[in-house]
C-alpha positions in Angstrom: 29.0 85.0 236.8 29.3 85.2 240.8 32.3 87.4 242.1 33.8 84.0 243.5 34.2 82.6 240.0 35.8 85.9 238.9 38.5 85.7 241.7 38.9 82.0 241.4 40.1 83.0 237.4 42.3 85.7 238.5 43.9 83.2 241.2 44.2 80.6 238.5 45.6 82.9 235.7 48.6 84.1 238.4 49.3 80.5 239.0 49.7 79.8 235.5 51.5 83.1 235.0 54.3 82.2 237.4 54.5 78.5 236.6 55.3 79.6 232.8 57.5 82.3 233.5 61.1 80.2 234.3 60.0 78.6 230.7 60.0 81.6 229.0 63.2 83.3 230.6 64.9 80.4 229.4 63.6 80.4 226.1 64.2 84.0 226.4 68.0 83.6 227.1 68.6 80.9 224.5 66.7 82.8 221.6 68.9 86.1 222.7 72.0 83.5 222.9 71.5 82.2 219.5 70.6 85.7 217.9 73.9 87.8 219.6 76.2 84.6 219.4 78.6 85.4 215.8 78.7 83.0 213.5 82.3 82.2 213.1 83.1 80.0 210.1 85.1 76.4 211.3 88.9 77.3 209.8 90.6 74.3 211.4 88.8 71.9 208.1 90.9 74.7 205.8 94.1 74.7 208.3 94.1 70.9 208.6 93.5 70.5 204.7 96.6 73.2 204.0 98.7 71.1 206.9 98.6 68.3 205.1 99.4 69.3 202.0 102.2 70.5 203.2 103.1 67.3 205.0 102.3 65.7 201.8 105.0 67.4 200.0 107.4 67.3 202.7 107.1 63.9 202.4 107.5 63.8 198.7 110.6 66.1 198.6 112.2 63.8 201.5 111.1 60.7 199.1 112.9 62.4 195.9 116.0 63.4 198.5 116.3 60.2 199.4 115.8 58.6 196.3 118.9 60.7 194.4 121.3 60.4 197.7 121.4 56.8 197.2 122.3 56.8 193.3 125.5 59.4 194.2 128.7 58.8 195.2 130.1 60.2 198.2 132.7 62.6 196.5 129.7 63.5 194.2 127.2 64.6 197.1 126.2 68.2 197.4 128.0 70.5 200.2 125.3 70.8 203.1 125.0 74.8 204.2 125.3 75.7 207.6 121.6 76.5 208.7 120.5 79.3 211.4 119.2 78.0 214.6 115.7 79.0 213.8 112.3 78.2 215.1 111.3 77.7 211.5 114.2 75.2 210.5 113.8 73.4 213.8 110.4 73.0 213.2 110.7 71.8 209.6 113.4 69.3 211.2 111.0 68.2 213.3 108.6 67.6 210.9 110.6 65.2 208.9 111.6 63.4 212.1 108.8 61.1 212.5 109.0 60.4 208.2 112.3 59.0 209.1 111.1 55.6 210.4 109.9 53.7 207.4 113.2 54.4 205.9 115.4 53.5 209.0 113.3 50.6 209.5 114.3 49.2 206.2 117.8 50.4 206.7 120.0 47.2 205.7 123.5 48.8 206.9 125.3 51.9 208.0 126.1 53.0 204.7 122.0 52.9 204.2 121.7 54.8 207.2 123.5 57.6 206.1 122.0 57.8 202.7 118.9 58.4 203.9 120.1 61.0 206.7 121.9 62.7 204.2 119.1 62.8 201.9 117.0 64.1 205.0 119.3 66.6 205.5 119.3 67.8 202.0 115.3 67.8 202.2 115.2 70.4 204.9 117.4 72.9 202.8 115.3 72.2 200.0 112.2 73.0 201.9 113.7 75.7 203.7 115.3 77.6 200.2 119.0 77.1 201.9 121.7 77.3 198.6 123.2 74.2 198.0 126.5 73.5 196.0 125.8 71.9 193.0 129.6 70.9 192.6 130.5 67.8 194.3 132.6 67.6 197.5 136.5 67.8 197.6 137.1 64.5 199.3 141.1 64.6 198.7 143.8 66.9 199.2 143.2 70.0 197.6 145.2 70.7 194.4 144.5 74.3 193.6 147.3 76.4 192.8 148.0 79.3 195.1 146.9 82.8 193.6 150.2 83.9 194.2 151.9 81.3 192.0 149.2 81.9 189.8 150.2 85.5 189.7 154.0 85.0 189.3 153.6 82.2 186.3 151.2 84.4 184.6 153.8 87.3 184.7 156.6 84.8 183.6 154.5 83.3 180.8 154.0 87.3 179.5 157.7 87.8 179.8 158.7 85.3 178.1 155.9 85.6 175.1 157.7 89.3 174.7 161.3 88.1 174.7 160.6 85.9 171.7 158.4 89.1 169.9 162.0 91.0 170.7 164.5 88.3 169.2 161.8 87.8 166.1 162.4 91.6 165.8 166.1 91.5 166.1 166.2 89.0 163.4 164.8 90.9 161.4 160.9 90.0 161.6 159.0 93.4 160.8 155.2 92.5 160.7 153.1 95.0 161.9 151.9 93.0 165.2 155.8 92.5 166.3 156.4 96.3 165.4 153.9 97.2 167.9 154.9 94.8 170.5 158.3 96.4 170.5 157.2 99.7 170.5 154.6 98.4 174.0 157.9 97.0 175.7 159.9 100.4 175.1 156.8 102.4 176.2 157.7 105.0 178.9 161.1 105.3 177.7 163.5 107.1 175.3 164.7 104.8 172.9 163.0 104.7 169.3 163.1 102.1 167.0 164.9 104.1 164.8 168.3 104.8 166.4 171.4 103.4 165.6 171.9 101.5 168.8 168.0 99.6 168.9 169.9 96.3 168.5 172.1 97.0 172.0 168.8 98.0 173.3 167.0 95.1 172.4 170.0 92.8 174.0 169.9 94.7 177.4 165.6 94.3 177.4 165.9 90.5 176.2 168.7 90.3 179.2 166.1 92.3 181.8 163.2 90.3 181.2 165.4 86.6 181.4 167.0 88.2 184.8 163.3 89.2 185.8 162.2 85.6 185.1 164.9 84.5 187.1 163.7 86.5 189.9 160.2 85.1 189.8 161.3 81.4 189.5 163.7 81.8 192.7 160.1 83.4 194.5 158.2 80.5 193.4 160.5 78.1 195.0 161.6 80.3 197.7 157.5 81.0 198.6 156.7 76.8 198.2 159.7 76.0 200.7 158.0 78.0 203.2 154.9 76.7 202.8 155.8 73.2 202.8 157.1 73.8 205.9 154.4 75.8 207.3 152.7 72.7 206.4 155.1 69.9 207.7 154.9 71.9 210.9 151.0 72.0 211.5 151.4 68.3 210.7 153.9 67.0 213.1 151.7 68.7 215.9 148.4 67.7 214.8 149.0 63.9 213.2 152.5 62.9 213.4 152.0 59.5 212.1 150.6 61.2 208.7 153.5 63.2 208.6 156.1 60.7 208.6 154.3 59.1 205.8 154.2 61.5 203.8 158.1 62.0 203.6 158.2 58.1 203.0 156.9 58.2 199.9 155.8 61.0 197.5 151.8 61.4 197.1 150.4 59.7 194.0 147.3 61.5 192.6 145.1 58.6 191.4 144.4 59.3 187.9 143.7 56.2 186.0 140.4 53.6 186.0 138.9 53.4 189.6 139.1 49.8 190.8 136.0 47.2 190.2 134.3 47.4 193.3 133.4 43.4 193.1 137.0 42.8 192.9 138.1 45.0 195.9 135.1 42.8 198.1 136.4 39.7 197.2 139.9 40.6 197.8 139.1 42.0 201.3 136.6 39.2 202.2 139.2 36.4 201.2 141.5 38.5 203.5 139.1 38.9 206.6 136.0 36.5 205.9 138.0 33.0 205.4 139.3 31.2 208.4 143.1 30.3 207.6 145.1 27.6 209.4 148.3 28.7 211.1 150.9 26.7 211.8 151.2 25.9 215.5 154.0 26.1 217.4 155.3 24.6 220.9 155.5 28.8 222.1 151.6 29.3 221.2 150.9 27.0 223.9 153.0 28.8 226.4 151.4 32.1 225.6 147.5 30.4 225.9 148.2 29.0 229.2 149.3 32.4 230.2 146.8 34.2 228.8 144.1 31.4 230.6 144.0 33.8 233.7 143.3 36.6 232.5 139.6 38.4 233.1 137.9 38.5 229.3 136.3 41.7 228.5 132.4 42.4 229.2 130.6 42.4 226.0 130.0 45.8 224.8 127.0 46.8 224.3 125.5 50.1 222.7 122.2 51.4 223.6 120.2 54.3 222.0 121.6 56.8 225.0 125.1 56.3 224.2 124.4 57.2 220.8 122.5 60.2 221.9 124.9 60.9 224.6 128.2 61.0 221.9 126.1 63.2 219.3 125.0 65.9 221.7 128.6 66.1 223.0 129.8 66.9 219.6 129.9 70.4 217.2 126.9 70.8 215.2 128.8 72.3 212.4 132.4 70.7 212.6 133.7 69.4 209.2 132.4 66.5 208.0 133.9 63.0 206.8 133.7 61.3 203.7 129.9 61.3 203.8 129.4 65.2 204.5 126.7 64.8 207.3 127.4 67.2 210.0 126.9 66.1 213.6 123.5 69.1 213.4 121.2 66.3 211.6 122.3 63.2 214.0 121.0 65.9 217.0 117.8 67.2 215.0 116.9 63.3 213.7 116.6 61.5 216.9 114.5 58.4 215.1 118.0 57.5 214.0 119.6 56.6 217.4 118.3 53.8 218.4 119.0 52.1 214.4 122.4 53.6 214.3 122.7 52.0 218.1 121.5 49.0 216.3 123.8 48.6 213.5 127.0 49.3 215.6 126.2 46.8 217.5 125.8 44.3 214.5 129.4 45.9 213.1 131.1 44.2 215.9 130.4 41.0 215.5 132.8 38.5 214.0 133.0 38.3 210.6 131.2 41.3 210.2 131.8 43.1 206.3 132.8 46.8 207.0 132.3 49.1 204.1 135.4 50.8 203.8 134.0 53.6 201.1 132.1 54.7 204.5 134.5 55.1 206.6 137.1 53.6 208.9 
């Protein structure tokens, strides 16, 4: 082989050389690439699986929620807690947000509406572990004794179970358990069962205890006075109108059958549903033709924002109405302003039925 063909292979085999060698740098970098790159396992699949499960028994709890609210009766609903303003309850709130809509879609009436807010409500505490009452709601006045009075008739009823052990013993009753009654209501003092006087001593006990009893009866009505008008007071500056019926007529504790509620529709609807015909008089027609020039009122109309607007003014935690929803779950449900705007709107038109268990 000449020395020209040597040097014409050396020549070629640099060529080649440097032609390959961007190829193998980049094969280079991707095999070191794939080698040093961890392998990291994909958690979202797990994450996404565990999310919604969880969604999937939000949405069963809300379901069961729902479902129970709308078989009980207002005064039967549970109390709703007052919940923290936490990231975790506001996200659990808005979780069951968008859940909201197949139900408020399907929402025939206000009363609807608020059975399946309520029950939304009472999902979230459920899913959050908040204690709920499982005594239903005082809807009336309360009729719980004061523990005062409770106090003072307790002492009377005592005094007067040991006035009759002392005249049982005075006429001669000597049973062991009256014996040792006696002996308990002259504890702490000097008189004995066995002196001459005991009779006198019995007399001036039996008189102490009726003049006690006395006492405590004059307390009882001297204590309700004041309270009463503590009461009448707070009244006449917070609802005079309330007031004034209440001295009217006494209050009446309903304590027999409840009324059919098919009856009380019919009665109201034959009231408020049925056109009557009044007789006309020569003066309607004066008033009409007065009444011709005056400027009718725009229609009012409710949108979603005016709903939104009168819920975000309002306390989140003031005391509820007859339903028990506090003004917290119309802010954190939001799906429920523009149906609530909705059903308003329906509510006054003519002839509209109003529920009156809802409200007024």
């Amino acid at each position: 082989m000449s020395p020209n063909s040597n040097d014409y292979d050396v020549r070629l085999f640099l060529y080649l050389a440097e032609d390959a060698a961007p190829q193998l740098a980049e094969q280079t970098a991707n095999v070191d690439a794939a080698v040093n790159t961890p392998v990291v396992v994909d958690s979202n699949d797990d994450g996404t699986v565990a999310q919604e499960l969880e969604l999937e028994q939000m949405r069963s709890t809300l379901e069961e929620a729902i479902v129970e609210t709308r078989s009980t009766t207002l005064e039967n609903r549970p109390r709703l807690p007052r919940l923290a303003l936490s990231k975790r309850n506001r996200a659990v709130v808005r979780a069951l947000n968008p859940m909201l809509v197949t139900y408020l879609e399907a929402s025939r009436d206000l009363c609807d509406t608020d059975s399946i807010l309520f029950g939304a409500a009472l999902a979230v505490c459920r899913i959050i572990g908040a204690k709920l009452s499982t005594a239903g709601r005082a809807t009336g006045q309360s009729s719980a004794i004061p523990a005062w009075r409770i106090r003072i008739e307790e002492r009377i009823a005592k005094a007067r179970a040991l006035i009759g052990r002392l005249i049982c013993f005075r006429s001669g009753n000597t049973r062991p358990r009256i014996v040792r009654t006696v002996r308990m209501a002259f504890a702490g003092t000097n008189v004995s069962l066995s002196q001459p006087d005991i009779m006198q001593k019995l007399t001036e006990r039996i008189d102490d205890l009726k003049q006690r009893i006395a006492a405590w009866g004059k307390r009882i009505r001297r204590y309700t006075e004041r309270s009463t008008r503590f009461n009448q007071n707070r009244l006449f500056q917070s609802d005079q109108k309330r007031l004034y019926k209440s001295l009217e007529r006494p209050i009446v504790s309903g304590t027999g059958p409840a009324p059919n509620q098919a009856d009380m529709v019919a009665f109201w609807r034959s009231l408020w549903s049925e056109p009557v015909n009044h007789n006309e008089g020569p003066w309607t027609e004066v008033v009409a033709s007065q009444c011709a020039s005056i400027t009718p009122m725009d229609p009012v109309i409710i949108t979603p924002d005016d709903v939104a607007e009168a819920v975000r003014r309002a306390p989140n935690w003031k005391s509820p109405g007859l339903d028990g929803l506090h003004h917290y779950w119309l802010k954190g449900f939001m799906v429920c302003h523009s149906v609530l705007a909705r059903q308003f709107q329906e509510a006054l038109k003519p002839l509209h039925y109003w529920d009156h268990s809802f409200g007024s």
